[in-house]
N, C-alpha and C positions, 0 to 999 in steps of 0.2 A: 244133216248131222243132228242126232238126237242130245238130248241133256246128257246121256250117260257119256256119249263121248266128249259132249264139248268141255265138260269137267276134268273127265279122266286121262283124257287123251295127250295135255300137257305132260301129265306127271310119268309118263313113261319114260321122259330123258330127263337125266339127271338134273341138270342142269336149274329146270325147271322147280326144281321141288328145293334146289339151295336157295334160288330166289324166291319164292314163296315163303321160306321163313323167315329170310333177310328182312323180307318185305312187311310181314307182319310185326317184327320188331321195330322197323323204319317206321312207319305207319304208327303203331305204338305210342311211340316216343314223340313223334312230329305232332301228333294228337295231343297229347296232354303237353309240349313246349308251347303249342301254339294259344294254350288258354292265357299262358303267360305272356307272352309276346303281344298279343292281341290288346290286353287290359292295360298292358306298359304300352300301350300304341308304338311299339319299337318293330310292327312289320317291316320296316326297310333291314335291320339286325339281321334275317335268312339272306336277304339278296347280298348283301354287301358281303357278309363272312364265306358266302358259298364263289364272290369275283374271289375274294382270298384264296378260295382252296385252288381255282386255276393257276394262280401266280404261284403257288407254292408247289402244284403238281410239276407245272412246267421247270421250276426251276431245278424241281428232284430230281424229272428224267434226265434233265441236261447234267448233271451231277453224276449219272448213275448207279442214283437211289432209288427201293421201294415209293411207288406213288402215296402210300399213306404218311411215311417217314416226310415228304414235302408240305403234303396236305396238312399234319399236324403241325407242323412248324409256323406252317404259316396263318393258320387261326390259331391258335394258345397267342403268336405277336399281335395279329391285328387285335382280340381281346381282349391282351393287357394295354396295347395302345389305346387302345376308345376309352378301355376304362380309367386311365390315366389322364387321357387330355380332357375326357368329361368331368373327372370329378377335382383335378388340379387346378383348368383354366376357364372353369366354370361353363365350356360351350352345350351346345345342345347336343344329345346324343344324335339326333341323326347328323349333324352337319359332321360329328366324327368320326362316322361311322361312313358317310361318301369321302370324309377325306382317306382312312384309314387304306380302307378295304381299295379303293382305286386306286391309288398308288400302288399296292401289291398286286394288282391284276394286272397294272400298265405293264411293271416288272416282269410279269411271266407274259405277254404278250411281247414285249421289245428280245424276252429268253430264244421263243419259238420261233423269231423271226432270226434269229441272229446262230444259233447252234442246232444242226441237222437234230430233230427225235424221229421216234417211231412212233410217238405218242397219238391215239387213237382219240382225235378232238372231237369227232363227234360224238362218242362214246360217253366221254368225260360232261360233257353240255346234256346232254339231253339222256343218257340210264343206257344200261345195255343189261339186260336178265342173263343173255351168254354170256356175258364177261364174271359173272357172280361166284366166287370161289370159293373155299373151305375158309382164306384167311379174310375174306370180308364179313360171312356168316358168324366169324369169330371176333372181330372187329364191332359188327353190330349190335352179338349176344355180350360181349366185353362193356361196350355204351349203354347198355340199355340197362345192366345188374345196377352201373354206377349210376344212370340216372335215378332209376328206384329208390336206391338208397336215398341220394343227393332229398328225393322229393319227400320220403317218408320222414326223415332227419329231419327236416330242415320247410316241411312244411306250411304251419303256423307261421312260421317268421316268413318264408317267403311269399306269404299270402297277405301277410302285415305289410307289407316293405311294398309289397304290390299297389296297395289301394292306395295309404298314405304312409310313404317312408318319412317324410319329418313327424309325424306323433309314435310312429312307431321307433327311430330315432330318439327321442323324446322315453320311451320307454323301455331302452335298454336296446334293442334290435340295434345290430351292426350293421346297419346297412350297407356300409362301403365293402364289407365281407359278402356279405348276399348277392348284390351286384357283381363280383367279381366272381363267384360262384354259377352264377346266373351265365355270364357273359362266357365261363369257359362249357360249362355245361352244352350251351346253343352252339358253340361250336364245337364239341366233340358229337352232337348230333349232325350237324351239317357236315360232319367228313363220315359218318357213319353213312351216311345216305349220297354218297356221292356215284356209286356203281348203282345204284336201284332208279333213283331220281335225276341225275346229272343237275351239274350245277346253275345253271340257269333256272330250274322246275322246285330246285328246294323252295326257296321266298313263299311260294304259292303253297307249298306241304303242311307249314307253319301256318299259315292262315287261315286256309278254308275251313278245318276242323272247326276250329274256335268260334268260326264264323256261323255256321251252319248250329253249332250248341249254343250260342246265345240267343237265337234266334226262336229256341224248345223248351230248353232247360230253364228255371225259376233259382236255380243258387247256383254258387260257386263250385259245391261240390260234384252235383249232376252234371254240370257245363265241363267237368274236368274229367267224368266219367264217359258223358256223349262225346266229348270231340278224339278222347281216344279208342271208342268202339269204331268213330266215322272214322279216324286214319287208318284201321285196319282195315274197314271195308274196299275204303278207297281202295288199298291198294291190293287186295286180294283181288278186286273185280278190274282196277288196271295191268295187271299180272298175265290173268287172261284174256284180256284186249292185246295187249301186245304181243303177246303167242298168235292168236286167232287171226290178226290182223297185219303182222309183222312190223310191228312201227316200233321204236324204241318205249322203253317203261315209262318213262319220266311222263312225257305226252300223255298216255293213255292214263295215267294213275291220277294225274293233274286233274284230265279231262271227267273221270270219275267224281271227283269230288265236286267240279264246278259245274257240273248237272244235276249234283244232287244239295246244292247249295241253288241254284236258280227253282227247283220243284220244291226246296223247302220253304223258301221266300216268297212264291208263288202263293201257296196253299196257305201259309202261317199269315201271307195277306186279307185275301178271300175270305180265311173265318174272324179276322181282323172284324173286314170293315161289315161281315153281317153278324157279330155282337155289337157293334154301333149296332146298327138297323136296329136289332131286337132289343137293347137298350134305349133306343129312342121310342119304341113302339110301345115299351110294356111303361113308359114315363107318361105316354101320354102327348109324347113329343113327336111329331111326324117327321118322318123318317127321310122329308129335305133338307131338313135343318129349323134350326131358330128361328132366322129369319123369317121363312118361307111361313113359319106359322102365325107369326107377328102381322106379318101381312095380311094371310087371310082372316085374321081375329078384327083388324084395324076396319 
């Protein structure tokens, strides 16, 4: 198979070309969430909100509701829970966020076990590209105008509120708005990405971007720029892994990213430690160390 087809060859069924936008929106968005996510060290926040979206899908079909109609229900509560019992009873956000989030998972785990669905669990866990519809495409492009906005608005302050919310606090910034801003925000991307990614694979979509841009990138701004160019790629080049290879999205788009987070780590090592080298060499400092000079001087 040549390049012409292994590109093209997707896009001749439909199907294919809905989740390739999805995907670039998902991607998008997971990219520039994850700058934030990462800096609030609140990676656990993906894992826990996306156990929510199961408990709330589960509980919709058993209902016989729209799967988003559950999924949203049940992150916009775990959301306002975390951010309630975080900022009421002073705990840690992650201890509220394993309490929050698993309690509504357990809930649609005891649903599935207890009232017959049709529900397509592997689908929901780990991304299905077939399953990608007109109203998820719409669903995604609906999450992604509001996050833009959300980011453009409300930038400065969320980037304040970011590093230090008591001075920025201190300066007028609501923080207890921002945060709760913040917290439904990550959740209406975690249910946006639930057909592309499945819910076990989001935690990882929110992180690696971030992960991979602070590792290049020298400010804030470039880091928010790099890590949402990398969730697009990610997911454009796991799009195609899963077509090419048939394995579900979630995996391959994941696996994208954490290849290219091990090759950047690698390389951004290497020229690491031979600017040591060439920084001890042009000192005048041999390039074993201090020590080793001491020694042979003594």
């Amino acid at each position: 198979m040549d390049l012409g087809e292994l590109f093209l060859t997707p896009f001749q069924y439909a199907f294919f070309g809905r989740a390739m936008v999805a995907g670039i929106l998902i991607g998008a968005m997971c990219g520039a969430l994850s700058v934030f996510v990462v800096l609030r060290r609140m990676s656990y926040i993906g894992h826990g909100l996306a156990h929510s979206v199961l408990g709330g899908v589960a509980v919709g079909v058993a209902l016989g509701v729209e799967l988003y109609v559950g999924a949203i229900a049940a992150t916009v509560v775990s959301a306002l829970l975390i951010d309630r019992v975080t900022r009421r009873r002073g705990m840690h956000a992650d201890a509220a966020i394993g309490i929050v989030t698993t309690a509504i998972f357990a809930i649609g785990v005891a649903v599935l076990s207890i009232v017959p669905t049709r529900i397509n669990v592997e689908a929901v866990l780990f991304g299905n590209i077939l399953g990608v519809d007109r109203t998820d495409l719409w669903v995604a492009a609906g999450v992604a105008a509001a996050f833009l906005v959300i980011l453009v608005t409300l930038y400065k302050r969320l980037v304040f509120a970011t590093f230090d919310p008591e001075v920025a606090q201190v300066h007028g910034v609501r923080t207890g708005a921002i945060e709760l801003v913040f917290s439904l925000s990550t959740a209406a991307v975690v249910v946006a990405s639930v057909r592309v990614l499945g819910v076990l694979l989001i935690a990882a979509a929110v992180v690696i971007p971030a992960a991979i841009a602070r590792l290049t990138a020298r400010s804030f701004g470039a880091t928010l720029i790099s890590a949402t160019v990398i969730g697009i790629l990610a997911s454009v080049i796991g799009l195609f892994g899963s077509f090419h290879i048939n394995v579900p999205s979630g995996p391959t788009i994941v696996l994208a990213g954490a290849v290219a987070f091990a090759i950047v780590f690698l390389v951004t090592a290497a020229l690491g430690r031979r600017r040591v080298v060439r920084a001890q060499r042009g000192d005048g400092t041999p390039a074993g160390g201090n020590l080793q000079g001491v020694r042979s001087n003594a």
